[in-house]
N, C-alpha and C positions, 0 to 999 in steps of 0.2 A: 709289698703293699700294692695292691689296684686302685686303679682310677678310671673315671666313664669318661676322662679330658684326654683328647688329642694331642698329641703334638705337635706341631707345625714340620715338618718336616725342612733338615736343613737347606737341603737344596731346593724349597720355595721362596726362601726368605729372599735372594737374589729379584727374581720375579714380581716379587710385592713392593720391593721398593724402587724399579723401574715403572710398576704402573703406576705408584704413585709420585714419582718426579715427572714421571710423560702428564698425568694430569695436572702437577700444579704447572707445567709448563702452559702447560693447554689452556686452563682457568686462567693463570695471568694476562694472558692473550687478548682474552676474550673477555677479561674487565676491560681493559685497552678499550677495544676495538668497542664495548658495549657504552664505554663514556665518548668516542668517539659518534657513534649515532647518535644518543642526544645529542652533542655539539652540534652536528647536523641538522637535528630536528629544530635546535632552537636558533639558528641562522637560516634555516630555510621558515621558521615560523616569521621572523622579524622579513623578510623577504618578501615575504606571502601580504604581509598587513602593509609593507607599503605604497603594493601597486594600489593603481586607481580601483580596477573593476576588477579584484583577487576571484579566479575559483580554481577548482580542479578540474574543470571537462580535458576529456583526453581527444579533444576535436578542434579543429579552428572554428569560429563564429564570425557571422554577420550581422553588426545591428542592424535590426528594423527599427525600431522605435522605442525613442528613449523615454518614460516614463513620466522626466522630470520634465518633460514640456509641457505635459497638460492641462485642462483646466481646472483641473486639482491634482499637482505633481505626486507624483509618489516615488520613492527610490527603487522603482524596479524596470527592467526591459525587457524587450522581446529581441532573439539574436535568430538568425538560420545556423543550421548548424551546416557544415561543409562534411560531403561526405568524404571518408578515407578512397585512397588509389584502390580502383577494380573494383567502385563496388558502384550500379547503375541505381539511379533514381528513374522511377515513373511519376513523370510530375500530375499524370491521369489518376494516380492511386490518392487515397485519401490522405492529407497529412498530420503525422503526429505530432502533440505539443507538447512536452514534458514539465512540468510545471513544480520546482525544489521547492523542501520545507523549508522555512526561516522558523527554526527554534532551536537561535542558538550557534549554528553552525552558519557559513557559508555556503555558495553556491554549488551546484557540479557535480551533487548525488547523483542523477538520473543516468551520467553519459560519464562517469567516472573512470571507467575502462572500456575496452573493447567491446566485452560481453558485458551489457548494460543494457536499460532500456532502450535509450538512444540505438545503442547498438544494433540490436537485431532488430528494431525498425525501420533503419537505414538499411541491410542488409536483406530484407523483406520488401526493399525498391520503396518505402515512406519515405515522401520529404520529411524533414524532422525539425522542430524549432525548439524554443527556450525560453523558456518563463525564468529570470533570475534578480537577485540585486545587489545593491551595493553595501557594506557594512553599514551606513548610517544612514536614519533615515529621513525624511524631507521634515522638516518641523512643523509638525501639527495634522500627517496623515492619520487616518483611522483606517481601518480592518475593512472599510466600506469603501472609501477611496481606493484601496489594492484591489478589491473586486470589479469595481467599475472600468481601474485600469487594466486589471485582465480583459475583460469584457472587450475593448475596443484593441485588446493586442488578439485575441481571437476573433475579431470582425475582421481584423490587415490580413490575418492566415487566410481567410477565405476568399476574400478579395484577392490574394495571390494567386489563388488556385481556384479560378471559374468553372474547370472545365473538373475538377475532382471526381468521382465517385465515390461525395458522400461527404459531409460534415467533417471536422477535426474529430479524430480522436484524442484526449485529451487524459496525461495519467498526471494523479499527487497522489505523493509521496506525503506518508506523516501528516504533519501539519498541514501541509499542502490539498492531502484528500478532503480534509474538512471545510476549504477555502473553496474548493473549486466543485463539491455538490453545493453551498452555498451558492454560486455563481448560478447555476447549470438551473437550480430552481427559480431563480429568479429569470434568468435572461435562456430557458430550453431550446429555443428554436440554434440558437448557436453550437449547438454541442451534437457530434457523433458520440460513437460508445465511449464510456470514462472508465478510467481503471485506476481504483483507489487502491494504495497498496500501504497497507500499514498503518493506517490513518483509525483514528479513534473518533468516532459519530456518536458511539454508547454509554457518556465518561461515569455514569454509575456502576456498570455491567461488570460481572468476573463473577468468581465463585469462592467459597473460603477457604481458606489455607493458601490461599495463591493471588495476585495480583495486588501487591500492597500500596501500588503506588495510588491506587485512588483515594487509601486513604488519608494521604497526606492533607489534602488541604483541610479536612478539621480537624485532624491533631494541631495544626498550627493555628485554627484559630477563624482558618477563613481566609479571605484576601486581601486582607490589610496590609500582612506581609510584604506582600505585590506591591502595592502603594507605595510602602516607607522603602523599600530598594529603588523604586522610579524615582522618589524623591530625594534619594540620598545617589543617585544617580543623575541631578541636576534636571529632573526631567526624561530621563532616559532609564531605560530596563536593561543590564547588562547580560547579554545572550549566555557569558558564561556560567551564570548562576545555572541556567536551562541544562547546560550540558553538565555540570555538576550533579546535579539529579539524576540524567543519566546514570554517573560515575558510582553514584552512591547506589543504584539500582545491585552493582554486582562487584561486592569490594575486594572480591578473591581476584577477580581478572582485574582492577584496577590498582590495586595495592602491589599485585603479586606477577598472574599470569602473565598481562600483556607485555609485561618487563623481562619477566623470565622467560620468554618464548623467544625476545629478539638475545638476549647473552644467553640462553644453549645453543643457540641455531644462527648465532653471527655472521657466520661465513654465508649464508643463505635469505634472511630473513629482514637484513636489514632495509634492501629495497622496498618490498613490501608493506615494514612498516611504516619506512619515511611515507610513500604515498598518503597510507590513508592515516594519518598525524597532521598532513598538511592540510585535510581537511577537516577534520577532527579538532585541530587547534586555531580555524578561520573563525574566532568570532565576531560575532553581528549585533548591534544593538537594535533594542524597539523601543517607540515611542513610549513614553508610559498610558495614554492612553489605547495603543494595541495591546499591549498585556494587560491588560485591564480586564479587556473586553472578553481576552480570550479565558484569562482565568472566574471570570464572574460570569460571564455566559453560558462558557463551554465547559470548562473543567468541575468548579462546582458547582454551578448553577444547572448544567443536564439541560437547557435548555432548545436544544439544537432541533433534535427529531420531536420536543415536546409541542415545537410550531411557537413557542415564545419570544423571537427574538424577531425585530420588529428594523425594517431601514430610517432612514430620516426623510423619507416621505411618505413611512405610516405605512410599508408593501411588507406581508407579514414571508415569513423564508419559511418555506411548504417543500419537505424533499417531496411529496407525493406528486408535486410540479414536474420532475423530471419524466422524460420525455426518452432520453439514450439508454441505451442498454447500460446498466451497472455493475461492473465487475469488480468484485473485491479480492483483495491479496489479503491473506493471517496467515501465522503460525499458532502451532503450540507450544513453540518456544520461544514464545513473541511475551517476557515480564512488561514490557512498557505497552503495547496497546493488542493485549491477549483477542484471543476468536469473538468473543461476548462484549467486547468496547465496539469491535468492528463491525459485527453484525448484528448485533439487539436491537437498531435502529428499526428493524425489520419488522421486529415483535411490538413494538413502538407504536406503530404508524398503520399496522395489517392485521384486521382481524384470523383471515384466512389468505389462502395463495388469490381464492377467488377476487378479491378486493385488491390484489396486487393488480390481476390480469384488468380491472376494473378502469383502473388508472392508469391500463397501457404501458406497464412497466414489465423489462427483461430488467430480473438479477441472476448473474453469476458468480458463485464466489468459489473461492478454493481456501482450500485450511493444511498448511506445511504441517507435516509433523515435528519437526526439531528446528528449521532454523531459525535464527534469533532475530531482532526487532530489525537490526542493520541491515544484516542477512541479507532480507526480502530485498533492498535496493542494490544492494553490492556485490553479495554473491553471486562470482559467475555460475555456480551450478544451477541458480533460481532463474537468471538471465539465461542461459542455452535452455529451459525448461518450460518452466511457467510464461516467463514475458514472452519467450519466442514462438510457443506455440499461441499465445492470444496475439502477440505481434501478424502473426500468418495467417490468423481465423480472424482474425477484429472482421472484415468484412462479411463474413460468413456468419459470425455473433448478430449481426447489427439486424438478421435478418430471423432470428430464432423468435418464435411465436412471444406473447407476454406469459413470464410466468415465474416459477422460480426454481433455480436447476444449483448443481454444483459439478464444476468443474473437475473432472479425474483424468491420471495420465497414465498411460502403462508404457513401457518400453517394447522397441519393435523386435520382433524376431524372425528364423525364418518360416514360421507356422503363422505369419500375419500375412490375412489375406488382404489383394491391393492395397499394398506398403506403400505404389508408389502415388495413391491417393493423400496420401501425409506426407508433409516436409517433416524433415528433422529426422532425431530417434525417438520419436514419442506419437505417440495416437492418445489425442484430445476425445474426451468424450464431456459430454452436458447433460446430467442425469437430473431428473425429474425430482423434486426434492417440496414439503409441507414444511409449515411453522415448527412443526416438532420436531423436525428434525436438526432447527437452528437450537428447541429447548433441551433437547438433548445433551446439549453441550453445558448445561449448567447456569445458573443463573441467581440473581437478587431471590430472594425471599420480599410477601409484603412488609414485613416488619423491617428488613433492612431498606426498603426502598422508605420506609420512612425517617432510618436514621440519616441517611443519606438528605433528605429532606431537611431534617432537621437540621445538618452540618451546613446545608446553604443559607438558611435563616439565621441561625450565631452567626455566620461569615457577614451578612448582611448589614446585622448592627453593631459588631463587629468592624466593620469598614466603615461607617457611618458614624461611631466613637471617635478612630481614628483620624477622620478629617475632618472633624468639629473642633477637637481638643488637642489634638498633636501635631497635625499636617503644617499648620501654618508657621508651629515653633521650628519644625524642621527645616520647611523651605525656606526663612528665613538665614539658617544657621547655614546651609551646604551652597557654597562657593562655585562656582563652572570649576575654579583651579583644584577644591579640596574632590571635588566629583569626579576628575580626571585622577587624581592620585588612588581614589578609593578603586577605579576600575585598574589602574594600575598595579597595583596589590592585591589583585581576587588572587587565590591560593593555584588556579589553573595559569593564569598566566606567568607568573611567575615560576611555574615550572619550567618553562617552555625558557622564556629570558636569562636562567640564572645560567644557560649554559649557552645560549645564543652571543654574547658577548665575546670581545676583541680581547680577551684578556690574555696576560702571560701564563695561565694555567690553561687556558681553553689552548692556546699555540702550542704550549707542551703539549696536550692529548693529541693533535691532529698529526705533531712532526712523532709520538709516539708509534702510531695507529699506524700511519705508513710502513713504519719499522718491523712493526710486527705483521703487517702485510704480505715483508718480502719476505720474514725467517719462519711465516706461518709452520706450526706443527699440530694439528690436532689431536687428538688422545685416539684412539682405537675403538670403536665402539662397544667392542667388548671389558673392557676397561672396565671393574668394576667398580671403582669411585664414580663415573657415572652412573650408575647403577641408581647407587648410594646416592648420587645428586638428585636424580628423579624421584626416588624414593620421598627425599625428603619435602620435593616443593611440594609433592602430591599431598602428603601430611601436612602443609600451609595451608593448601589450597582446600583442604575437608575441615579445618579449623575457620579459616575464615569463611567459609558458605554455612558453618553452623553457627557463627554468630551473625550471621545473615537472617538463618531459618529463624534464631531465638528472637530477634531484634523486629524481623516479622510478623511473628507469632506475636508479640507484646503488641506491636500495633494494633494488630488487626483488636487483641482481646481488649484495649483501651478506647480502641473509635467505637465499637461495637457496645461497649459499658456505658460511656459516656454519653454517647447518641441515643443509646435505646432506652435511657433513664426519661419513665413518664412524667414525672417533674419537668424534666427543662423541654420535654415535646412539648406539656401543656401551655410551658413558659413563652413558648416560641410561637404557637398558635398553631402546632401540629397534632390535628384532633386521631386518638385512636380507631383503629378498624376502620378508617377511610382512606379511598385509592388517592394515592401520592401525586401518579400523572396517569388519570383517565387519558384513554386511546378519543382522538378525536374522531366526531364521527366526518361522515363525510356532508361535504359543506351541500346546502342545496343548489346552489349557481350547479357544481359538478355534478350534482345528482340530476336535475334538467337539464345538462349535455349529455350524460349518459344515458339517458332516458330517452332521448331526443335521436341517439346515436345507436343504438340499439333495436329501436323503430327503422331508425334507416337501413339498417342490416339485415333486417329480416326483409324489409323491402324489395331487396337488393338479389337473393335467394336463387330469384329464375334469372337472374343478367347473365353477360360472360359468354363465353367461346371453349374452345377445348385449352387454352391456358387456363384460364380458371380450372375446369375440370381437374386438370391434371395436380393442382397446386391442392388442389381441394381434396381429390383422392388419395394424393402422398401423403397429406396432414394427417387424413382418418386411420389411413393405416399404420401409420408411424406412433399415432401416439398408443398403439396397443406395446411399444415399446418401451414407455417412457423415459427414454433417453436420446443424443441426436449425436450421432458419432463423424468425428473430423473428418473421414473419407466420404461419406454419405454428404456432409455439409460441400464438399467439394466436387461430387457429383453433380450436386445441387447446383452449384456455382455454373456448370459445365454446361448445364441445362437452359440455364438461363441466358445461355449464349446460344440455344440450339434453335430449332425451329420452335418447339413448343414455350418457349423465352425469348426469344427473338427482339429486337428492339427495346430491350426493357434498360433504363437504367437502374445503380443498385436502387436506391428510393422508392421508386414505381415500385418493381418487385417485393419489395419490404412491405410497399402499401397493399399489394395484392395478397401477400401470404398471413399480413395481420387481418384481413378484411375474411377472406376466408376462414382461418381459425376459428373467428366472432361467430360467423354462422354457425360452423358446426358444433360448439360448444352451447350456440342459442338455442339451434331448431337441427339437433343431429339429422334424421332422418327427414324432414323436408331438402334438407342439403342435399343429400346423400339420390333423394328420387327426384329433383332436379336435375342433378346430372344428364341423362337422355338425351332433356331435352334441350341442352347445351351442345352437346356434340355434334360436330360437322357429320353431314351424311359417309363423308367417305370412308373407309374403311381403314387405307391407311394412314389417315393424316389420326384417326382414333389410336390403332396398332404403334405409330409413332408415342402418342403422348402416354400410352400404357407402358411401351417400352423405357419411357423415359421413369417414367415410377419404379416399376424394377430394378433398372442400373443404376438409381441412388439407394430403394432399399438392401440390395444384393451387395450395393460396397462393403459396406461394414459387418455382416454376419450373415450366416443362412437365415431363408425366409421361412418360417418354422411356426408351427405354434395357431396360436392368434392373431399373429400377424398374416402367413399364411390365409387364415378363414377369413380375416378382413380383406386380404388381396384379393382374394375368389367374388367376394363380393362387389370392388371395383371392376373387376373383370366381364363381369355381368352385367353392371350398369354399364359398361362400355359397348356393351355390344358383341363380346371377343371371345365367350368362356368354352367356345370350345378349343380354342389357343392355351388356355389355360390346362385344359385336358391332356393337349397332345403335348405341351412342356412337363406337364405331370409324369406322363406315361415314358 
């Protein structure tokens, strides 16, 4: 009789049952050692919450100025940070502020390892400081208090550093990016370039099938929710609901992965995680009036870029106020604040690029392809990359015409010409970039912008139900003592305490975990019960991402039903086929400075010397490029120390190469036959400033093209083109 079945051959059976005693040997271990790290994490969590001032920075600090002295305290500071051994400060370079989100977490994102913002700031010779705070906060701040106290912790920076070249540069993170264009619009003259990184401005924006977290706030109802936690919170908002939301963003790495990463990979992994758990499990509380503001203003209310939201002395918050160059950090693997939260503000506020350059705005942004919301602040690969290369350029940025470009990086090789014009492994380029090309990435529809419309309105009376008829029965009922137990028992912290305790089972696992420290055996990697163990989480982990997808999908097809049902639009006072949030025009005060300023720049046409000239013919030439590449910006820089830049600081320069652009963008060709008659007689003090054009356009690529037939043409206006001939030939 045949058969299509194997049979094991006897002499494997030996073999199979040694991998599988080396693995369970291995696996016992490593539950050990894996209840072992939590005990850790949850004795280094109680740890962490009972210092005074808990963070994570991987730096020492000095305070400047404690928060809670002012004349409206608020629980946050400013610290210096100390830089690490062998690495020099120039206290002449501009300095960086880093400025942590508070949603939720604790302090020490920015500078939480080596490779960090902080980091390759300080190692790019930036003084470097810190915007941070304490877990609880002053009783009775507002979100307007925190800005005003940033406000004066960025006047001390300056004030430390008279002699700077050039304003603070100034990065938020998260929550933080939307705190501090806030600021920048109100108070611009304070701020060098800012670099928001991760930060959500757009909170309508995404596209469908994908970013489901906005639609949370009217599935629930609005922000009453918000309310009855502050008030069932004694007045306080407990941060770990915030980070919750997080959690529930990606249940496969919550539930599953981040667990299973530290028990396969114990012998390795557990440092790592202890680190960022310690940050991860630093919560922070807000007043209930700061979550208030943020969820009713920002989150559902979209009010931010729509110029709505108003201070308490009536100063209406205008991003178009900004003044710094604006750098934005996204991903596309950014689920908590995608490309289109980050930068829709854009489309918002700007009819064309024209009305950006209008308002004297540089925006730069850049768009990761994969890495995730955290990512952008903690991965060191984002920190040696993206931060370090604008960490190294910020000064070079601050000088880029107004307009709106996108950041791109290539890796160097050795077919890159003047490599050693760029720090790093990377060559920054700043490419020339339209509205369309932010619409490209996807976007609301009008009809969703008016479901979205519509979920702020429910929210409205919605919250307005809520503290009429319920608010009062509550704050009655919740005790300081019952308010304290309720943050006691959030389902996050308790993770964290069940295993942080003195207990005789927690002492067994640690005198365990030693044990099997010393008789350590791990399985073989080849070992095919491994195999089989991978196998299977990976099968967890496509089950729980598709009751993710399904759980998604249902939202999305629910806020979308709900919302766009003409009934409750009409109900709510959202009229059909009308714009949700008209683009504001531009105000007339601005429109008679610009008009005013504009006049003066044509004025202004025949002034100037051979620096003008020079800055003027680089401009014209260069923008047949449209882009501005890191070795060219650095040429640039070079120049500006040469004769034909001579005494300039960076400011002045800035003022010279934005004043120029204006011209030739107003009156190309008056610009362009002015020249002449700017030029010094001499021949080579001309030769000089033409040479100086070449060795910044020649950095970064052959002069070719267009570029070339525009160079022929400064050549000529300079007086030189038969120079131009015998370099030809």
């Amino acid at each position: 009789m045949s058969t299509d079945k194997q049979a094991i051959p006897g002499d494997a059976l030996p073999g199979l049952f040694a991998s599988a005693f080396e693995y369970l040997v291995d696996t016992g271990q490593r539950s050990v050692l894996f209840l072992d790290v939590m005990r850790q994490r949850g004795v280094q969590y109680r740890e962490h919450l009972a210092e005074t001032a808990p963070h994570v920075l991987d730096y020492a600090v000095e305070l400047i100025l404690d928060g809670r002295t002012l004349h409206r305290p608020v629980n946050y500071g400013l610290v210096r940070v100390a830089p690490p051994r062998g690495v020099e400060i120039d206290t002449r370079r501009r300095p960086f502020v880093v400025v942590d989100p508070r949603a939720g977490h604790g302090p020490g994102i920015g500078g939480f390892k080596a490779d960090s913002e902080i980091g390759v700031a300080m190692n790019a010779g930036h003084p470097c400081y810190f915007i941070g705070f304490l877990p609880e906060p002053v009783p009775g701040q507002t979100i307007e208090d925190i800005a005003r106290a940033e406000a004066v912790f960025i006047e001390k920076v300056i004030a430390l550093h008279p002699d700077a070249d050039g304003k603070p540069c100034v990065i938020g993170n998260c929550q933080a990016g939307w705190a501090v264009m806030i600021l920048a619009s109100l108070r611009p003259e304070l701020f060098g370039p800012l670099i928001i990184a991760g930060a959500p401005l757009s909170y309508w924006a995404g596209v469908r099938g994908k970013n489901p977290m906005r639609y949370s706030g009217g599935l629930l109802g609005g922000s009453w929710l918000t309310a009855l936690t502050s008030d069932l919170g004694g007045g306080k908002f407990d941060g770990a609901w915030l980070v919750q939301n997080f959690e529930n963003m990606n249940p496969s790495n919550t539930l599953w992965t981040k667990q299973y990463n530290v028990y396969s990979k114990v012998d390795t992994e557990a440092d790592r995680y202890l680190e960022f758990e310690r940050w991860w499990g630093g919560h922070v509380n807000l007043n209930a009036e700061e979550i208030q503001f943020i969820v009713d203003e920002l989150f559902v209310g979209n009010n931010l870029a729509a110029g709505r939201i108003k201070t308490s002395d009536g100063q209406v918050v205008d991003l178009r106020n900004i003044r710094s160059p604006i750098v934005v950090f996204c991903s596309k693997g950014d689920n908590i604040t995608p490309p289109q939260q980050a930068l829709d503000w854009i489309l918002d506020l700007y009819s064309d690029v024209d009305e950006i350059r209008a308002y004297g705005q540089t925006i730069v942004y850049t768009v990761h392809e994969t890495v995730g919301h955290l990512g952008i602040f903690v991965s060191g690969g984002v920190a040696k990359k993206e931060h370090s290369e604008f960490s190294s350029n910020i000064d070079l940025i601050d000088v880029l015409p107004p307009g709106l470009y996108e950041a791109t990086f290539e890796a160097k090789s050795a077919e890159t010409i003047n490599a050693e014009l760029a720090g790093g492994k990377w060559i920054m380029r700043c490419e020339r970039r339209t509205l369309d090309d932010i619409r490209a990435m996807g976007g609301n529809t009008a009809e969703d912008e008016r479901r979205f419309a519509t979920a702020a309105r429910v929210s409205e009376i919605n919250l307005a139900n809520y503290r009429n008829f319920v608010q009062p029965w509550v704050r009655a009922a919740v005790s300081p003592q019952l308010a304290e137990w309720m943050r006691k028992l959030h389902p996050l912290r308790v993770s964290y305490e069940v295993f942080g305790g003195d207990s005789a089972a927690m002492r067994g696992v640690a005198e365990a975990a030693d044990n099997v420290r010393e008789h350590r055996k791990p399985a073989a990697e080849d070992n095919p019960l491994l195999a089989f163990q991978e196998t299977l989480s990976k099968n967890i982990v496509n089950v729980l991402d598709q009751w993710r997808d399904t759980q998604e999908a249902l939202s999305e097809t629910l806020f979308l039903s709900i919302y766009g049902s003409p009934t409750l639009q009409a109900a709510v006072g959202i009229k059909p086929d009308t714009e949700v949030s008209p683009r504001r025009e531009m105000s007339p005060e601005h429109r008679e400075r610009l008009e005013a300023r504009i006049a003066e720049l044509k004025s202004q046409i025949g002034n100037g010397g051979l620096r003008e000239c020079a800055i003027r013919g680089l401009l014209y030439v260069g923008m047949a490029r449209g882009m501005v590449d890191e070795r060219s910006l650095e040429a640039l820089r070079r120049v500006r120390a040469s004769r034909a830049g001579s005494r300039l600081t960076l400011a002045q320069f800035k003022t010279i190469v934005r004043e120029q652009f204006f011209m030739l963008l107003l009156e190309p060709e008056a610009s362009l036959a002015a020249i002449p008659k700017l030029l010094p007689s001499s021949e080579d003090e001309r030769r000089a400033g033409l040479d100086a054009i070449r060795g910044v356009l020649s950095a970064s690529a052959e002069i070719s093209g267009e570029t070339a037939r525009r160079l022929d043409r400064v050549t000529q206006l300079f007086g030189l083109a038969g120079e131009r001939q015998a370099k030809a030939s």
